[in-house]
N, C-alpha and C positions, 0 to 999 in steps of 0.2 A: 174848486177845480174838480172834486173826488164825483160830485152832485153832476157835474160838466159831464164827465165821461159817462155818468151811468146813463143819464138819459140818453145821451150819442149810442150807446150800446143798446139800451131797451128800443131804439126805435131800430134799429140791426135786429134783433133778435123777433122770428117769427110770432103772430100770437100767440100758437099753438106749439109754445117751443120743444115742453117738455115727449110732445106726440111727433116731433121734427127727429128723422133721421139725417143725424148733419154729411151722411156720407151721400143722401142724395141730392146735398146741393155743390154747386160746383168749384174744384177744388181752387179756383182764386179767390172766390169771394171771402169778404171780410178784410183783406188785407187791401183795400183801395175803401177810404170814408171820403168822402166831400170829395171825390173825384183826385183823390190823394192817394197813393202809395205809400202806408205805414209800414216799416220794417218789421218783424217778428219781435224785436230784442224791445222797441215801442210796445209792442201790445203787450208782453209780457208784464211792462213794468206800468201798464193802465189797470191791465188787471190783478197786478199784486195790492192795489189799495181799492178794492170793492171787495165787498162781504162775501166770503165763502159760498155761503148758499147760492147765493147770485150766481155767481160762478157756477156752480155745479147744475144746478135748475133750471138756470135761462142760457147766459152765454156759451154753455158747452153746446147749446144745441146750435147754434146759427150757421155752423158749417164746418166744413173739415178740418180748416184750415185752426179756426179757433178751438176745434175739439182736442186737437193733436197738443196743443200750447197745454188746457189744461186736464190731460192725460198722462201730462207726463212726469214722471215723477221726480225729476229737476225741479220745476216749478214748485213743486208744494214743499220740497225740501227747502227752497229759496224762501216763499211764506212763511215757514214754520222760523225760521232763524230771523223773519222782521218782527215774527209775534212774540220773542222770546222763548222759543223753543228748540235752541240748536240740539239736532239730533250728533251725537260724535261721531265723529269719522269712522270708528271701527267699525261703528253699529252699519254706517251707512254701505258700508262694503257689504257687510255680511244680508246685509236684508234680502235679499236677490236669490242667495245660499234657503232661506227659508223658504221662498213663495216668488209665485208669477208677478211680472212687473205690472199687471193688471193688477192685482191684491194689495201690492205693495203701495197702489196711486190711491186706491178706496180706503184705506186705512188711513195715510196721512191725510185726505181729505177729510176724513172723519176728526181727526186730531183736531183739524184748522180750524173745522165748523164748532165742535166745542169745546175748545180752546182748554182742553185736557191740563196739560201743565202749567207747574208753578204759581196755581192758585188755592186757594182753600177751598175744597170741594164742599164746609160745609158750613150750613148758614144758621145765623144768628148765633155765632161762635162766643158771644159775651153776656148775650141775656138782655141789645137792647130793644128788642122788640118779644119782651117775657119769655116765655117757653115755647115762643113758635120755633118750629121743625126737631123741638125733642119732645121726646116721651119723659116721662117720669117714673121713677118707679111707687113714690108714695108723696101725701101733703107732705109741704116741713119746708122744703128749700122756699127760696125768695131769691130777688136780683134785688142787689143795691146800687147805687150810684150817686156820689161815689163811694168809694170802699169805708166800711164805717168802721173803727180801731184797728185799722193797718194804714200803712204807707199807701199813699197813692201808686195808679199803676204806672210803671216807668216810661217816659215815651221811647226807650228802646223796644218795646211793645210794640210799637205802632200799627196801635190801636183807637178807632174812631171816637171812641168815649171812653169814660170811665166805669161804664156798667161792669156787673161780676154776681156771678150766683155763688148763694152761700148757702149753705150745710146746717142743720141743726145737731140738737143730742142726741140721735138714733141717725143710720147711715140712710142716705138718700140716694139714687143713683139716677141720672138721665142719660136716655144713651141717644145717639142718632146712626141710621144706616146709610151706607154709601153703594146707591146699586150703578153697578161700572159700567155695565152698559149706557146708563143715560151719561155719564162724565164720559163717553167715546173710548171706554176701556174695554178692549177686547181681549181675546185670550192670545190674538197676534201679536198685538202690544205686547202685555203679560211677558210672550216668548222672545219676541226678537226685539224687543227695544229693553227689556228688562227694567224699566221705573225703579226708582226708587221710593218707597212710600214714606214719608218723614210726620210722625206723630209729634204735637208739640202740644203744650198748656204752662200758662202761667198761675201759679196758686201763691197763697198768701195765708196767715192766721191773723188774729186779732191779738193784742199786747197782753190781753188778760186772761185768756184760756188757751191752752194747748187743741190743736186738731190734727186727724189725720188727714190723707188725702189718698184716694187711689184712683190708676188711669189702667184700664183693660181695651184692648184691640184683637177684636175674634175677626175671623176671615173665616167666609161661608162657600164651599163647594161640597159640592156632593154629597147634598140633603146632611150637612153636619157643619155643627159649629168649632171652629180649631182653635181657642186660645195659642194668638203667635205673639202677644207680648201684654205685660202686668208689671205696673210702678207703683210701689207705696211708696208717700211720701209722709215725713210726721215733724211737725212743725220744733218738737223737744228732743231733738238729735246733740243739738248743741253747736251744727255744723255752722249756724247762720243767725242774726235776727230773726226771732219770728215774725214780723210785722214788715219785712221787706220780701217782696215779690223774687220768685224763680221761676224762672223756664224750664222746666220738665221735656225734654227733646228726644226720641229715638228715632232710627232710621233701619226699617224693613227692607230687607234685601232677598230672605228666603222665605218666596212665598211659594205656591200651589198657582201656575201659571194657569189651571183653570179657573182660577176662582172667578165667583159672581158677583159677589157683593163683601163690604165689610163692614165691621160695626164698631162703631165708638162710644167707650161711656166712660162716666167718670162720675166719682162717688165722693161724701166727705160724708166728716160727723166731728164734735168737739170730743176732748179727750177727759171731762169731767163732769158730763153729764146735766149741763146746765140747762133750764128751759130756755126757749129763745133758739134766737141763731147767731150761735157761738162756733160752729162749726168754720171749717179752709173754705175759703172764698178761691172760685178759682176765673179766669177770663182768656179770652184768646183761642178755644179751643179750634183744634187747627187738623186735617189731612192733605197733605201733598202731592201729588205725584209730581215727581224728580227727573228729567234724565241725566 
């Protein structure tokens, strides 16, 4: 059916859409298909299940009629809460209080198109495809799978494998950068929607050495690095088996609404200097943004 409308739309939509000024075509068109009078509250809800882009790139140009639909900032608020991104009421009041309701439709457009919230912004978060999208800081780490002298990882995890990188006897550190601009993170966001940014990682030790583990999150504006949060964690606290997996979780709230980017790393090493990799195995590594 979704297939059904695009094409009924793309053959609506000029070639030349993106070079179409829809205020110079005339203001009923669009709202009559196959010699049909669709109502508004119809289009609305044909085009809340095609792709964003689409939307913004071809259909807004076909005429006034359909520019107005996705101009307005009702609609993408409507979107955003079928893609799992309800913005709160408060917020929604007050957006208006920050910026022209032209700013306010580009931004949540932007949201929709890359689906900003409640996903992991960052990839290969377990190690099962090696080291792609971290850096390292020196040889020594390795990804195992599955976890070798600990407990498997839990599937309250819910996580697609059991991959996990592990740590040797000198500290190792990979970090990966999160630039906000490409996840649709603006500095308007930033301001008037206030995200939440939720850091997580699952770690673990092996039954026969002790390890440490540590998780740092710098946030970059204005040509400087800001450590805004740091977790040690160490397998010989006493608090827990060492050999059962924990979720390490914070939740950033004060951040620098300019920022541009932020950066995640996380470190291990075993606690006895073994050769090998005896070090915290950790999996899951995770950035959110929240509303």
């Amino acid at each position: 059916m979704i297939s059904f409308f695009r094409d009924l739309l793309l053959l609506a939509t000029p070639t030349d859409s993106s070079d179409t000024n829809p205020m110079d075509i005339p203001d009923g068109n669009g709202l009559v298909l196959g010699g049909v009078l669709v109502p508004v509250t119809v289009l609305e809800e044909i085009f809340s299940y095609l792709e964003s882009r689409f939307l913004i790139n071809k259909v807004s140009h076909v005429c006034q009629q359909w520019n107005r639909i996705l101009t307005n900032c009702l609609f993408w608020i409507h979107r955003l809460d079928m893609e799992g991104s309800t913005i709160p009421l408060p917020v929604r009041q007050s957006m208006m209080d920050h910026s022209s309701e032209a700013e306010v439709c580009r931004n949540l457009q932007k949201l929709s198109v890359y689906h900003t919230f409640n996903r992991n912004v960052l990839v290969n978060s377990s190690g099962a495809n090696k080291f792609k999208g971290w850096r390292v800081s020196s040889n020594g780490m390795i990804v195992e799978s599955p976890p070798v002298g600990s407990q498997p990882i839990p599937e309250e995890a819910n996580l697609p494998s059991q991959h996990c990188f592990v740590g040797t006897y000198f500290k190792v550190k990979r970090y990966q950068k999160v630039d906000f601009k490409k996840e649709g993170i603006t500095p308007w966001v930033l301001k008037v929607l206030q995200p939440k940014i939720e850091i997580s990682e699952w770690v673990s030790a092996r039954f026969d050495c002790g390890a440490t583990h540590n998780i740092e999150v710098h946030i970059y504006v204005d040509g400087s690095w800001n450590p805004v949060w740091s977790h040690k964690w160490c397998s010989e606290t006493g608090d827990y088996v060492r050999t059962q997996w924990v979720k390490i979780r914070h939740v950033l709230t004060d951040y620098p609404h300019d920022a541009v980017s932020l950066m995640f790393s996380s470190s291990s090493k075993d606690t006895q200097f073994w050769a090998g990799n005896y070090g915290s195995k950790s999996a899951g590594s995770s950035v959110v943004f929240r509303l």
